[in-house]
N, C-alpha and C positions, 0 to 999 in steps of 0.2 A: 645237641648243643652242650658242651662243656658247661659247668657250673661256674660261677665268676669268684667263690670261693669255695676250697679245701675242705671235707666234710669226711673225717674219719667212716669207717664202713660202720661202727660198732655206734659212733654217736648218729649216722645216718639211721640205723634201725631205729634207737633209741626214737628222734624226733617222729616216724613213719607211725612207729607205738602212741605218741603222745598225741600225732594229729587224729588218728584212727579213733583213740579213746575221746576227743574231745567230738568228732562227731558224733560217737556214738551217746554219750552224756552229753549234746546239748543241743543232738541235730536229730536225736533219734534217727539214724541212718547208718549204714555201714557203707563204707569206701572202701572197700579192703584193695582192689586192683586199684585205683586213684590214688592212695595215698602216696604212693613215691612220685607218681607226676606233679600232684601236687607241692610236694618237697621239693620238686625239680624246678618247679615254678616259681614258688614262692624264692628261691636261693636264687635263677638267674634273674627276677626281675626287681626286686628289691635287697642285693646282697650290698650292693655300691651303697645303699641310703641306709643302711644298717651300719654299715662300713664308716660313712662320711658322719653319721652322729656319734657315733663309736670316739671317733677321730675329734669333732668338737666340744665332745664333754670332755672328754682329755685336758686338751687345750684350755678349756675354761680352767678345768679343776687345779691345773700345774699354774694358770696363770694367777688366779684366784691366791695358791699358796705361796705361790715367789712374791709376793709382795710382805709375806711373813719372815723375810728372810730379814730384811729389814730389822727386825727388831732385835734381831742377836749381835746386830750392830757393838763391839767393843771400844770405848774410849778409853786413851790415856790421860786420866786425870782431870780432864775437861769438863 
């Protein structure tokens, strides 16, 4: 199954590295064959919800600021 998002090869090892370590520091366990399924996993089942709050903090943030826009408001004289 395809990924639902794009994942450079070089930041794919990088996360592979990061899950590995975190088992191993917190799981006491080694996954060395699992960790890219797991990558594989974790990216096609939660990449969309990763994706969609990515997308509504956004949103929030730009809508949050455009109201500052507001204030640069210029009057002639008034």
């Amino acid at each position: 199954m395809k990924n639902k998002i794009q994942i450079s090869e070089e930041k794919r090892q990088d996360l592979i590295l990061a899950i590995k370590a975190y088992f191993l520091k917190e799981r006491v366990v080694s996954i060395e064959g699992l960790s890219s399924s797991l990558l594989d996993f974790i990216a096609d089942k939660y990449a969309i919800d990763f994706y969609n709050q990515g997308v509504y903090d956004s949103y929030k943030f730009i809508n949050e600021r455009s109201k500052d826009l507001l204030g640069i408001i210029k009057y002639n004289g008034l």
